[in-house]
C-alpha positions as CSV (number, residue, x, y, z in Angstrom):
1,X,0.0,0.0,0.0
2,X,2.7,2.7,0.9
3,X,4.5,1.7,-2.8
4,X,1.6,2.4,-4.3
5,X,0.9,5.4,-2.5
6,X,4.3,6.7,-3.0
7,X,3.6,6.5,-6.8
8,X,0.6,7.8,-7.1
9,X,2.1,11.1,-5.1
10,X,5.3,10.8,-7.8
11,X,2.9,10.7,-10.5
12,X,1.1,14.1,-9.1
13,X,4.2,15.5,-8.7
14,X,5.2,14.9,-12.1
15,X,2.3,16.0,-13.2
16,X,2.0,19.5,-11.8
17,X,5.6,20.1,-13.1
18,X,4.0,19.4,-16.2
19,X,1.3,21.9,-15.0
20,X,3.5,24.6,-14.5
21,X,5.3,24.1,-17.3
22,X,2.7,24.4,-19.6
23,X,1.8,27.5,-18.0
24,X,5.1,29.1,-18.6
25,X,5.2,27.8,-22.3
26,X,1.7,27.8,-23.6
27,X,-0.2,30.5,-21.3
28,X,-3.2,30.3,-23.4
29,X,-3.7,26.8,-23.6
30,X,-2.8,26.2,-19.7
31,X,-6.0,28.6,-18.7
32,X,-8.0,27.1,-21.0
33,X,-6.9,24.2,-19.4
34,X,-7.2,25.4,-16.2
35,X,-11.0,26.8,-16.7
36,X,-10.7,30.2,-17.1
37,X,-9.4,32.9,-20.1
38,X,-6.6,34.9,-20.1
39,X,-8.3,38.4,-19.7
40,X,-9.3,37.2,-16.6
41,X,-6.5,39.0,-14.1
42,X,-8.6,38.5,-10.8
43,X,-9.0,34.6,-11.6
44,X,-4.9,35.1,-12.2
45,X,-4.3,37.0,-9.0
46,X,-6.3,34.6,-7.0
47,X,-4.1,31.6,-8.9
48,X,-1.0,33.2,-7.6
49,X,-2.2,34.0,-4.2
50,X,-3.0,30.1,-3.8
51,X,-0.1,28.9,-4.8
52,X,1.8,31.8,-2.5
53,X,-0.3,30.3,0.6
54,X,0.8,26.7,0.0
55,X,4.5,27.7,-0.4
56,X,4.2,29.3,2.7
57,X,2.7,26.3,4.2
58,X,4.3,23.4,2.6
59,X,7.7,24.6,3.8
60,X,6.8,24.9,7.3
61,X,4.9,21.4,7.4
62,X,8.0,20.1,6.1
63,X,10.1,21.9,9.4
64,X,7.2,20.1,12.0
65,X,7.6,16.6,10.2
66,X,11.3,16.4,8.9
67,X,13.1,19.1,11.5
68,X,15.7,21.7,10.5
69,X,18.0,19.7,8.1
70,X,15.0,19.0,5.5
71,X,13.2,22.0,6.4
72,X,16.8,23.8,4.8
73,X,16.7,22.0,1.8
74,X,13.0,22.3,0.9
75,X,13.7,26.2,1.6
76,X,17.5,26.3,-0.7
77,X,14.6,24.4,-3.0
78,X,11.7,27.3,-2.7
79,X,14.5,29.7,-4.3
80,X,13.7,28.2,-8.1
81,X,10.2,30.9,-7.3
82,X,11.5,34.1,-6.3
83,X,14.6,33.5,-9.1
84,X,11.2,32.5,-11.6
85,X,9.5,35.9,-10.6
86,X,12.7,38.2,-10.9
87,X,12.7,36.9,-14.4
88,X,9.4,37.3,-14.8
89,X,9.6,40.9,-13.5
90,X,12.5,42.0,-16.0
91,X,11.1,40.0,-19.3
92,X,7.7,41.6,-19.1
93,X,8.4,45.6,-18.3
94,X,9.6,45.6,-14.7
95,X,12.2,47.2,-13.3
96,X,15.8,45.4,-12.7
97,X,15.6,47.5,-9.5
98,X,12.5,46.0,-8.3
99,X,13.0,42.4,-9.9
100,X,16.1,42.5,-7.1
101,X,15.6,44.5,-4.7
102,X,12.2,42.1,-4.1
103,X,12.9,38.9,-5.7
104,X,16.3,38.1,-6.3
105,X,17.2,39.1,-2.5
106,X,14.0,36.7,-1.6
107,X,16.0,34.1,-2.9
108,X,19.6,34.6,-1.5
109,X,18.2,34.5,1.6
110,X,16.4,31.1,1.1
111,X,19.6,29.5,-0.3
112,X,21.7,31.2,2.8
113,X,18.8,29.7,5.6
114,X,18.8,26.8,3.5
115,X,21.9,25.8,3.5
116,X,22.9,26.8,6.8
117,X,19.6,24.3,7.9
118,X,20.8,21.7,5.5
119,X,24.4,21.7,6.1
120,X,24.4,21.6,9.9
């Protein structure tokens, strides 16, 4: 039973990395996908602030269950978002300013927690 189970959260995995994939490289088809059209920005907004609540939870359900030393590698791990959204932020009319001053310092200070958790 926990072989099985263990695949079938693989597969899912798999599969929203596919997911999110297809959101970054065919945006239209994804919301379609996904139920809703792309002039839409509140059904967008409210896409990103679910996933921003669940990375804010996931990592700290992985602290409680698998301590410090996990907990640093799922947050050196989390950095792959704020690095996404920096890029994001310059290749679509933002500022380099803010795309750092917001994003890319988000993520050194995941990798620096992250590995000081992880490497301890």
């Amino acid at each position: 039973m926990t072989i099985a189970a263990l695949l079938v959260a693989v597969a899912g995995c798999l599969f929203i990395l596919f997911i999110g994939a297809r959101f970054l490289l065919a945006p239209k088809v994804a919301l379609a996908g996904f139920g809703v059209t792309e002039d839409r920005i509140r059904a967008l907004t409210s896409i990103k602030g679910v996933r921003d609540i669940t990375s804010g939870i996931v990592p700290l359900v992985v602290l409680l269950v698998g301590g410090p030393h996990v907990f640093g590698w799922a947050l050196v791990t989390a950095a792959i978002t704020p690095i996404g959204d920096a890029i994001i932020v310059v290749t679509n009319g933002g500022s380099l300013r803010q795309a750092v001053s917001i994003h890319v310092v988000t993520a050194v200070i995941l990798i620096a927690a992250g590995l000081i958790l992880a490497l301890v």
